[in-house]
N, C-alpha and C positions, 0 to 999 in steps of 0.2 A: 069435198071428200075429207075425210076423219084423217088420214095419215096426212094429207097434202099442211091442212091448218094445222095438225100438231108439229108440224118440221117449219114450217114458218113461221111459227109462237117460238122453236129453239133459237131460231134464225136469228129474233131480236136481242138473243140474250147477250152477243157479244155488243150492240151497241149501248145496250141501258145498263150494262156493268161499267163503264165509266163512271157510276152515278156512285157505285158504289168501291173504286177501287183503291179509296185510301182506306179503308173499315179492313180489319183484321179475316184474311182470303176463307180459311177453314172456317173460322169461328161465323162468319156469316155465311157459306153455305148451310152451316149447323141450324143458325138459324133458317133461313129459307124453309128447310125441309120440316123442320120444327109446325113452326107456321103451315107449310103444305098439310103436315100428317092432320093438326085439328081441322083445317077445311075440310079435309078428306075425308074425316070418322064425322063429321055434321053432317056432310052429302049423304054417307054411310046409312047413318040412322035413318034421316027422313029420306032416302029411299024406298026402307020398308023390306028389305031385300030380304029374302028367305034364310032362319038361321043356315049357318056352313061352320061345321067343328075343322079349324084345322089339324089335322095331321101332324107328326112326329117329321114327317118327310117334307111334307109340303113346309112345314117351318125353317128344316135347316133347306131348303131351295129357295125361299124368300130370304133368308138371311145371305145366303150366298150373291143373289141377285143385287140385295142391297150392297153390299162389301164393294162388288166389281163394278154392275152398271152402273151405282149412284157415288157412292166413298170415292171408290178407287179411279172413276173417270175424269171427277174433280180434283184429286190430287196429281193428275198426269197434264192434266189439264193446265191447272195450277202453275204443277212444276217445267212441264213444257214451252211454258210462255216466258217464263223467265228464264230460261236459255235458249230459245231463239224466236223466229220472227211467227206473229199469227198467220200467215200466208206458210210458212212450213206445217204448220199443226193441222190448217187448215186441210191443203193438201193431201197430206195420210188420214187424218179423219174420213175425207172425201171418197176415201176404196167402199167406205162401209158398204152401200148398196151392192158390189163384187162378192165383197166377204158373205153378204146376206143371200144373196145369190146362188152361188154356191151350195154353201152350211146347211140352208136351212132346208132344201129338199133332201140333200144326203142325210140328216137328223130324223126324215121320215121315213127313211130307206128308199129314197128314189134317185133320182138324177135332176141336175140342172136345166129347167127350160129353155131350149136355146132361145129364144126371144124375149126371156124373161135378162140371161145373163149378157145378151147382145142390147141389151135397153141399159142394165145396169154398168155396164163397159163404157158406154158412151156417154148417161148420170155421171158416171163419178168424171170423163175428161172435163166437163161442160164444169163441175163443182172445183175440180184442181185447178180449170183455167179461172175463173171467179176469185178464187181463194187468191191467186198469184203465184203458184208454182215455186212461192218462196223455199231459200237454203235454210240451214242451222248445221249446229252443230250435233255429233255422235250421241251427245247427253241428252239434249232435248230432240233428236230424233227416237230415243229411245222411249222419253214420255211421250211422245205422244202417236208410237204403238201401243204402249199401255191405256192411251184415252181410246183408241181406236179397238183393244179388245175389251176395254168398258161398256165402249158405246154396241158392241156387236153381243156382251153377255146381256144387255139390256133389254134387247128383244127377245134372242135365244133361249133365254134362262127362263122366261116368263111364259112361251108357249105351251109347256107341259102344266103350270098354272091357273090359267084364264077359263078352261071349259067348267073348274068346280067353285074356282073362288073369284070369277069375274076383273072387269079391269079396275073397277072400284075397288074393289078390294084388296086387288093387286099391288093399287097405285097407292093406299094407305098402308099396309103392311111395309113396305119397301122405305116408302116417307117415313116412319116410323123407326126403321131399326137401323135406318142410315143417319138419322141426328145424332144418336149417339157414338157412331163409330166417325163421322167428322170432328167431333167434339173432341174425342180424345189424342186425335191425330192434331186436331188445333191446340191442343193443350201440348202436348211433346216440340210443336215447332214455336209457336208463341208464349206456351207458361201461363201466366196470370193475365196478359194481354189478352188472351184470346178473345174475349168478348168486349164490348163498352156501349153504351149508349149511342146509339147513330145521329145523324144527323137528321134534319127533315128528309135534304135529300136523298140520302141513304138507306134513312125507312122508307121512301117510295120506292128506289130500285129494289130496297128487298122484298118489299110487298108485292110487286110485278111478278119478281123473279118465283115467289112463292106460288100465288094468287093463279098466273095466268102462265107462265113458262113452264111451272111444275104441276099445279091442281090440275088446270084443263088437260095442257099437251100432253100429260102422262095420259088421262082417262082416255081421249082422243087415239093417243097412239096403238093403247093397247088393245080398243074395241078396233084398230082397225088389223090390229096381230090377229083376235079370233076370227073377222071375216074374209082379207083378203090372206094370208098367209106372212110368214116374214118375207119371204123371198121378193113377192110382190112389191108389200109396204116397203121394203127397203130401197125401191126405187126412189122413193121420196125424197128420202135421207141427203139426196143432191140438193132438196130445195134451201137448207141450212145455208150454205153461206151464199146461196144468193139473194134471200132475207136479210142476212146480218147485213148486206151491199146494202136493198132497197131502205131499211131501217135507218141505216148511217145516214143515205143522200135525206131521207124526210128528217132526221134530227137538225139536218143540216153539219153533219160532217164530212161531206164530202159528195160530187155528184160522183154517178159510175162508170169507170172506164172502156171504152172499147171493147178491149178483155175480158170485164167484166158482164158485160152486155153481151158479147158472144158465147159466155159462159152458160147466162143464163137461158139463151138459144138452146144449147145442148140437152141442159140439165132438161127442159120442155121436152124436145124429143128422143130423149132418151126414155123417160117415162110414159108420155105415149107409146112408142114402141117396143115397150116392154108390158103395156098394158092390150094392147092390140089383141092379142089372142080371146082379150073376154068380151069383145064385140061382138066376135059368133059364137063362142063354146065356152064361154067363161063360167058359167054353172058346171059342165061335164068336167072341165078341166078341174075345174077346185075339188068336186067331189073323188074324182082319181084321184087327187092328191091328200086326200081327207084331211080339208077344210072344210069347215063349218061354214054353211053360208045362210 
């Protein structure tokens, strides 16, 4: 399934950013997405895909999208973790499937599926228990709300998008108009630093991070926004850090703990049972809820 692999391509990005964490934090996100945007407009082209004029409106909503779900998630991100531990970040990230839950059928004028938000209730324990229920402090509990209404405008933002300018085109316009806004945020925190010549292994992490956490997982994520809904996809959203887990134990950083083994239990059936309802009426049901399927 499209959302399950794009949340476990995110999954690896906190083990293979080790590879890249002495390179300047903004100034290679800037790149990453740099790099993602020309993947993105070559897939673009040789798709073939039918011209699409964007709009005055649809512009400032992809800019917007970029600003919060891509900029601004990584500067919470960023700044979250240098005041306190990943296992707090983790943690609050981990509501997302709740938050998606929620939002995303009231954004259609409807109500929350009780077993869509009793799936999502039990995702995010199963992703908090994973994560480590880690503490922090005031300041980085506060970035990383901010990573956590990044990563919720990333989907949200993009809904009212997808049915005229597709996930490809989504996923490039977004790529696109968030290099530059990391860029200058890298230049106000680093200056002249911001950028340098990476190392071998730093162009690998950043070509993963580009290549395969941004090109695919975006495309991925977003075809699965137009068919199963956000509310759904967002069950996913729990598989995150218990990839970042399974990723860590195969680089060999570490095997997974108890905890985290029962974490990923949850995260499993939580998503199951939030998917449950479209084993018999999952066509009716989306269509009331006007999903595209």
């Amino acid at each position: 399934m499209g959302a399950a692999l794009a949340m476990f391509l995110v999954g690896t990005l906190t083990a293979v950013s080790g590879a890249i964490s002495a390179y300047p934090l903004l100034g290679g996100q800037a790149v990453r997405y740099a790099v993602a945007a020309a993947a993105l407009w070559v897939v673009v082209r040789r798709s073939r895909l039918a011209p699409v004029r964007v709009r005055a409106r649809e512009w400032a909503q992809l800019a917007v999208l970029a600003a919060t779900g891509l900029a601004l998630f990584n500067v919470c991100v960023v700044g979250a973790t240098r005041e306190t531990s990943a296992a707090a970040v983790g943690t609050v990230i981990a509501t997302v499937p709740v938050v998606l839950a929620v939002a995303a059928p009231m954004l259609r004028g409807g109500r929350p599926a009780r077993t869509v938000l009793t799936g999502a209730v039990v995702v995010t324990g199963g992703a908090a228990l994973s994560a480590g229920l880690g503490g922090g402090s005031v300041r980085g509990l506060l970035f990383a709300l901010g990573a956590l209404a990044g990563e919720v405008c990333f989907s949200l933002l993009a809904v009212p998008l997808l049915p005229r300018l597709g996930p490809l085109r989504v996923s490039a316009y977004t790529a696109t108009l968030a290099t530059p806004m990391l860029l200058v945020a890298g230049i106000a925190v680093d200056g002249a630093d911001v950028l340098r010549v990476p190392t071998a292994a730093e162009a690998a992490g950043l070509g993963y991070l580009a290549l395969i956490v941004t090109t695919v997982a975006f495309v991925l994520w977003y075809d699965a926004l137009g068919r199963i809904g956000a509310d759904r996809a967002g069950l996913f959203a729990g598989i995150v850090p218990v990839s970042a887990v399974l990723t860590a134990a195969l680089l060999g950083q570490g095997a997974p703990t108890a905890a985290e083994a029962a974490g990923a239990v949850l995260v499993t059936a939580g998503v199951l049972l939030g998917l449950s309802p479209g084993r018999r009426t999952l066509g009716a049901a989306l269509e009331e809820e006007g999903v595209r399927v």
